[in-house]
RODO-2510 file (C-alpha; in nm, 4 decimals, decimal comma):
residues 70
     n   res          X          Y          Z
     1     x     1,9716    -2,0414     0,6390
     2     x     1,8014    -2,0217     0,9598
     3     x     1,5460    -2,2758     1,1387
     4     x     1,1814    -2,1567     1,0612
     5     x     1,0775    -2,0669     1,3839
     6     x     1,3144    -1,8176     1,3504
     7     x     1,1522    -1,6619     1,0646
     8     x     0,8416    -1,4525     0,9697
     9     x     0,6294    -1,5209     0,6853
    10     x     0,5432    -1,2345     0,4468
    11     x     0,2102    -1,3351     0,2380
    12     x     0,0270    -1,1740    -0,0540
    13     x    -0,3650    -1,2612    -0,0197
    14     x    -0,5479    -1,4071    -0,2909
    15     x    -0,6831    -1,0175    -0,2424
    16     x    -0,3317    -0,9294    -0,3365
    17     x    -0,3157    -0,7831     0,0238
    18     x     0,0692    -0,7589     0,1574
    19     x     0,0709    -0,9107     0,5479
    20     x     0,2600    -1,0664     0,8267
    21     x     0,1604    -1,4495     0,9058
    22     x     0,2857    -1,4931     1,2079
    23     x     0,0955    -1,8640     1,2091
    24     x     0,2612    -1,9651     0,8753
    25     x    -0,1209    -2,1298     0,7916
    26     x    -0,2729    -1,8519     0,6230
    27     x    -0,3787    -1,8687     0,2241
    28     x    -0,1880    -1,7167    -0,0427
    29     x     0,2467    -1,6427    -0,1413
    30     x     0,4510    -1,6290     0,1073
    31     x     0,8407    -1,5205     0,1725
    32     x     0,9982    -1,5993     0,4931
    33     x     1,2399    -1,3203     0,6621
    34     x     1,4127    -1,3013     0,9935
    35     x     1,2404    -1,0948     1,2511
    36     x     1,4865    -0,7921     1,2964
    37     x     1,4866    -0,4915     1,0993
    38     x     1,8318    -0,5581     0,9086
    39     x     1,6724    -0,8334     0,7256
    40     x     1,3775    -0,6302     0,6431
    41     x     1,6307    -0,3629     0,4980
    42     x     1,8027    -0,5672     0,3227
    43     x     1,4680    -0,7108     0,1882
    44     x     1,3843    -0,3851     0,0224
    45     x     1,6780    -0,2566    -0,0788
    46     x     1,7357    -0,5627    -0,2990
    47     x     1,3888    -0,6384    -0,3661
    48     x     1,3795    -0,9645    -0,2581
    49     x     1,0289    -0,9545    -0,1004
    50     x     0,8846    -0,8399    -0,4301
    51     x     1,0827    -1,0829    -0,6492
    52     x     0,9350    -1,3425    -0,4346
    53     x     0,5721    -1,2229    -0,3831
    54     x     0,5463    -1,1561    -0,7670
    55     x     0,4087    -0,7629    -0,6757
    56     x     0,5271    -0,4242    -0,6538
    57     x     0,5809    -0,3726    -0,2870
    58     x     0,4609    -0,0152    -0,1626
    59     x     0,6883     0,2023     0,0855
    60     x     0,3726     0,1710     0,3174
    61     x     0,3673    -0,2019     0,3229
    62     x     0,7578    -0,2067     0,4394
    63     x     0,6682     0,0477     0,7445
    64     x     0,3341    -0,1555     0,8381
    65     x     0,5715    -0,4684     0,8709
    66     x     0,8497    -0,3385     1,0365
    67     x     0,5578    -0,2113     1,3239
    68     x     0,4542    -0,5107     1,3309
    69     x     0,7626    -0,7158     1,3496
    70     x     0,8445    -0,5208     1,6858
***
């Protein structure tokens, strides 16, 4: 457990897009990680970002966050 402002939100659109919200305010499922690339590792290799977000989770989606998350 970690306080949310150390976290990042991971969303899946209504348009079942896969995207960062680094507001927390935008529209559709979200899954909060923490913002280093261990977590976001970890993440995939257990699947806990597609468990959450209800979707198969693209290798592309994982790289377009972790460029983002830097």
């Amino acid at each position: 457990m970690k306080p949310k402002t150390e976290l990042v939100r991971v969303i899946k659109t209504p348009e079942d897009e896969i995207c960062l919200d680094k507001t927390g305010r935008k529209n559709g499922r979200g899954a909060y990680i923490c913002l280093n690339q261990a977590c976001l590792e970890k993440a995939k290799k257990t699947k806990a970002l597609e468990r959450s977000l209800k979707t198969e989770i693209p290798e592309e989606i994982y790289q377009t966050i972790a460029e983002e998350m830097i």
